[in-house]
N, C-alpha and C positions, 0 to 999 in steps of 0.2 A: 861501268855499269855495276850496280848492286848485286850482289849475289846469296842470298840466303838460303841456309842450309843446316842439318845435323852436320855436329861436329866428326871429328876424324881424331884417331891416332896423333896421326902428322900434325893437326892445330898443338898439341900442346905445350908447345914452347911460347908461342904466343898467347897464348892461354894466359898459363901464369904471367908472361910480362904486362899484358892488359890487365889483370888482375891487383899485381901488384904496383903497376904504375896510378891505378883509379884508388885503389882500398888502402894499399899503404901496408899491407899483410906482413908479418916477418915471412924470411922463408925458411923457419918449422913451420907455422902454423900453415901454412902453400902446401907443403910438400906434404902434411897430414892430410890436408883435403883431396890432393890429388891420390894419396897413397890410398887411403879408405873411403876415399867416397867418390868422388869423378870415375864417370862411366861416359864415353862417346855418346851417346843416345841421349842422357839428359841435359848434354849442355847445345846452345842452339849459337848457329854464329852469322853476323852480317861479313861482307869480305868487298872491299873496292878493288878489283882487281886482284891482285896477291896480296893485299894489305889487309889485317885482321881488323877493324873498326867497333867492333861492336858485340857484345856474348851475352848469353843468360841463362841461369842453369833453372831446369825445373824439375827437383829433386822427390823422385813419384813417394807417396804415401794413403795413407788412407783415413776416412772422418766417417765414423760409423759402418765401418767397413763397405764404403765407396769410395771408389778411386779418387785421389786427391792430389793435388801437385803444391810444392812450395815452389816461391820462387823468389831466387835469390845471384846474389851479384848481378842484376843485371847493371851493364856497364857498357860506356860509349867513348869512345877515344874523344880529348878535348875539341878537336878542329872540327869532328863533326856533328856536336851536340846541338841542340836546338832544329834540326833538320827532319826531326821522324824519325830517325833511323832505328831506336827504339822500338817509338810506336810501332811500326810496322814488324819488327823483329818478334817483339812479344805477340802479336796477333798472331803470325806466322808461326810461332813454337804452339802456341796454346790451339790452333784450329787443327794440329795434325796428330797434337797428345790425344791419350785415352783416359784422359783427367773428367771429371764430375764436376771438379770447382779445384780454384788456383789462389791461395793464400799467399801472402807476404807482408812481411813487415817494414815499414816504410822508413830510412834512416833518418828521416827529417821530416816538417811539416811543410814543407812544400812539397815535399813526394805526395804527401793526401792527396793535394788537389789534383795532382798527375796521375796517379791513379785514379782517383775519381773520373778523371775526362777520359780513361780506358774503359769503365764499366765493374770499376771497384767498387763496394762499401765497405764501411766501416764497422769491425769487432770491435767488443772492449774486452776486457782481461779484467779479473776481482783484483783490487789492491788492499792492501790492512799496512801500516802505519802506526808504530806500537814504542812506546819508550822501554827501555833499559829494564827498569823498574817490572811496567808491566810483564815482558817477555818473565821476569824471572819469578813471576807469582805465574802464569801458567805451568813454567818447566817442573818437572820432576828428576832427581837422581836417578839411576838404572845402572845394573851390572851390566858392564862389558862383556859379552861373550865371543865366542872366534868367530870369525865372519865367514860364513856357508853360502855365502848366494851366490849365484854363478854367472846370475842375468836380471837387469831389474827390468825386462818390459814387462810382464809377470806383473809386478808389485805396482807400476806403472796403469796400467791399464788397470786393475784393481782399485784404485786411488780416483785414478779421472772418471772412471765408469763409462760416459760417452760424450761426446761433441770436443772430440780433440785428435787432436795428430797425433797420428801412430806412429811409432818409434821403433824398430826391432832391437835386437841388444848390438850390433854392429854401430848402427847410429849411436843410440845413447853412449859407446864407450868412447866413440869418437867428440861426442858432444863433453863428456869430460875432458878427455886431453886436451881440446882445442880452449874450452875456459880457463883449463889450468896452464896454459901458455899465458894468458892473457892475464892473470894472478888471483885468479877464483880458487878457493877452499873447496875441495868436493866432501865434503860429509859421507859416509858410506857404511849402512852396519844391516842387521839382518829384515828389519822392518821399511828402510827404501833409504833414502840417498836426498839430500839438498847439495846446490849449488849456489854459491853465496862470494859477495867479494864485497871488500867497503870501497867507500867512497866520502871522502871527509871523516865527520864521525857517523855516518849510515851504513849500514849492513843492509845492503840490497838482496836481499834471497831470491835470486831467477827462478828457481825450481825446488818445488818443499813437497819431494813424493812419501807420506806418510800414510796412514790411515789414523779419525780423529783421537781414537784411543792411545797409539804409541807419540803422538804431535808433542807431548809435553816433554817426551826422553830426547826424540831429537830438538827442542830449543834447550834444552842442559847442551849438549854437544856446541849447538851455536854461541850460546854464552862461553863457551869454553874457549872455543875457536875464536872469538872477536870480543874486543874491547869495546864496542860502539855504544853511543849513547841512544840510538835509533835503530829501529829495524824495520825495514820495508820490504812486505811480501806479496810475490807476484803469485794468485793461486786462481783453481779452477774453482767455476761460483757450485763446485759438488763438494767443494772441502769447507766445512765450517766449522772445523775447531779455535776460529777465532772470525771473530764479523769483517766483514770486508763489503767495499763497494764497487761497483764498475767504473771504469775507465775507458776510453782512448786506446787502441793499443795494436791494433794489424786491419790486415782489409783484405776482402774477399771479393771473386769474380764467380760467379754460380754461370756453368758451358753449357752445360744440359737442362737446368732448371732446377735441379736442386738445391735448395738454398737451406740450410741449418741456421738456427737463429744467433748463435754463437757459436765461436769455436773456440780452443785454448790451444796455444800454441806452446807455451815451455820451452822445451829446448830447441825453437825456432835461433838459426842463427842471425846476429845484425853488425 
């Protein structure tokens, strides 16, 4: 018989090996998420008997300062997918949070429709898409000064203004390490921080926390930091020091009824 429940202490050995047998994780980047951020109460488990089958973590936050949840690795041992087990899992975690509304980012286009048949819709996220060329008629030079910041949620929350996931400075520092495992660039200096990694000749910038004023000193940093012939930035549609359009990009389940008409996610993990 099925048994669903908040996790334990004692799951975690099984944890990480469901983890990394579904996701494929090294184990730094494991042992980062369990080190800083796995807490027993956000992750939720199905169990056949003694057997772990099934997890999904819902990693609390907040969207206009109401309670918000991400949810991420959810993950199902192979033999028993296509069963619900799942479905039934994630209802069961989300009907006992004190979540508002339950965000995540789906790793594939067939998660849409899966989510969707849960009572998901769909966000989009601004994109901008910029040649070489142009990033370098935006940028400006800037003196280097010593770097004073202590915490970028601060500069973070200042930049997004509202309809986006809250971060505290534990998260985002953890939200670097675990990129730069993976071979992201983090930018970092007294005005906010991008994260950025290529990909061919693209420069994908996940997260460009500026404000539109200082936007030109940090694309000098990016050109500096990457050769790429392309730059594509994932931004909230409050930042406009360059045109961007919407996209495709995470999905939402509103518990209570509150539904925001967009949200931005950034340093959403995937």
């Amino acid at each position: 018989m099925l048994k669903l429940r908040i996790s334990e202490e004692s799951d975690i050995n099984s944890l990480k090996e469901l983890f990394k047998n579904v996701f494929e994780e090294n184990d730094e980047a494991l042992d980062l998420f369990f080190k800083r951020i796995f807490k027993p109460d956000i992750c939720y488990v199905c169990y056949d008997g003694d057997e772990l089958i099934a997890m999904v973590y819902i990693i609390p936050t907040t969207i206009n300062g109401r309670k918000a949840g991400y949810l991420y690795a959810a993950a199902t041992k192979d033999e028993f997918r296509g069963a619900g087990v799942m479905k039934g899992l994630i209802h069961y975690a989300l009907s006992i949070t004190a979540q508002e509304v339950c965000v995540t980012l789906p790793a594939s286009d067939s998660l849409y429709d899966y989510y969707r048949r849960l009572g998901f819709f769909e966000l989009t996220s601004n994109t901008a898409e910029l040649s070489r060329e142009e990033v370098m008629k935006l940028a400006k030079p800037y003196e280097v000064v010593e770097l004073v910041v202590t915490g970028y949620c601060g500069i973070r929350n200042r930049v997004l203004k509202n309809n986006f996931l809250f971060w505290n400075n534990n998260f985002i520092d953890y939200a670097f390490d675990y990129n730069a495992l993976y071979g992201a660039k983090i930018i970092k200096n007294n005005f906010g921080y991008a994260i950025a990694y290529s990909e061919g000749d693209v420069c994908n910038v996940s997260e460009f926390i500026c404000d539109d004023k200082n936007a030109p000193y940090m694309l000098t940093e990016l050109l500096t930091e990457f050769k790429s012939e392309k730059f594509r930035f994932h931004l909230s549609p409050n930042q406009k020091f360059i045109a961007s359009k919407p996209e495709r990009y995470a999905m939402m389940k509103s518990i209570t009824g509150y539904k925001p008409e967009t949200v931005y996610l950034g340093l959403a993990l995937d």
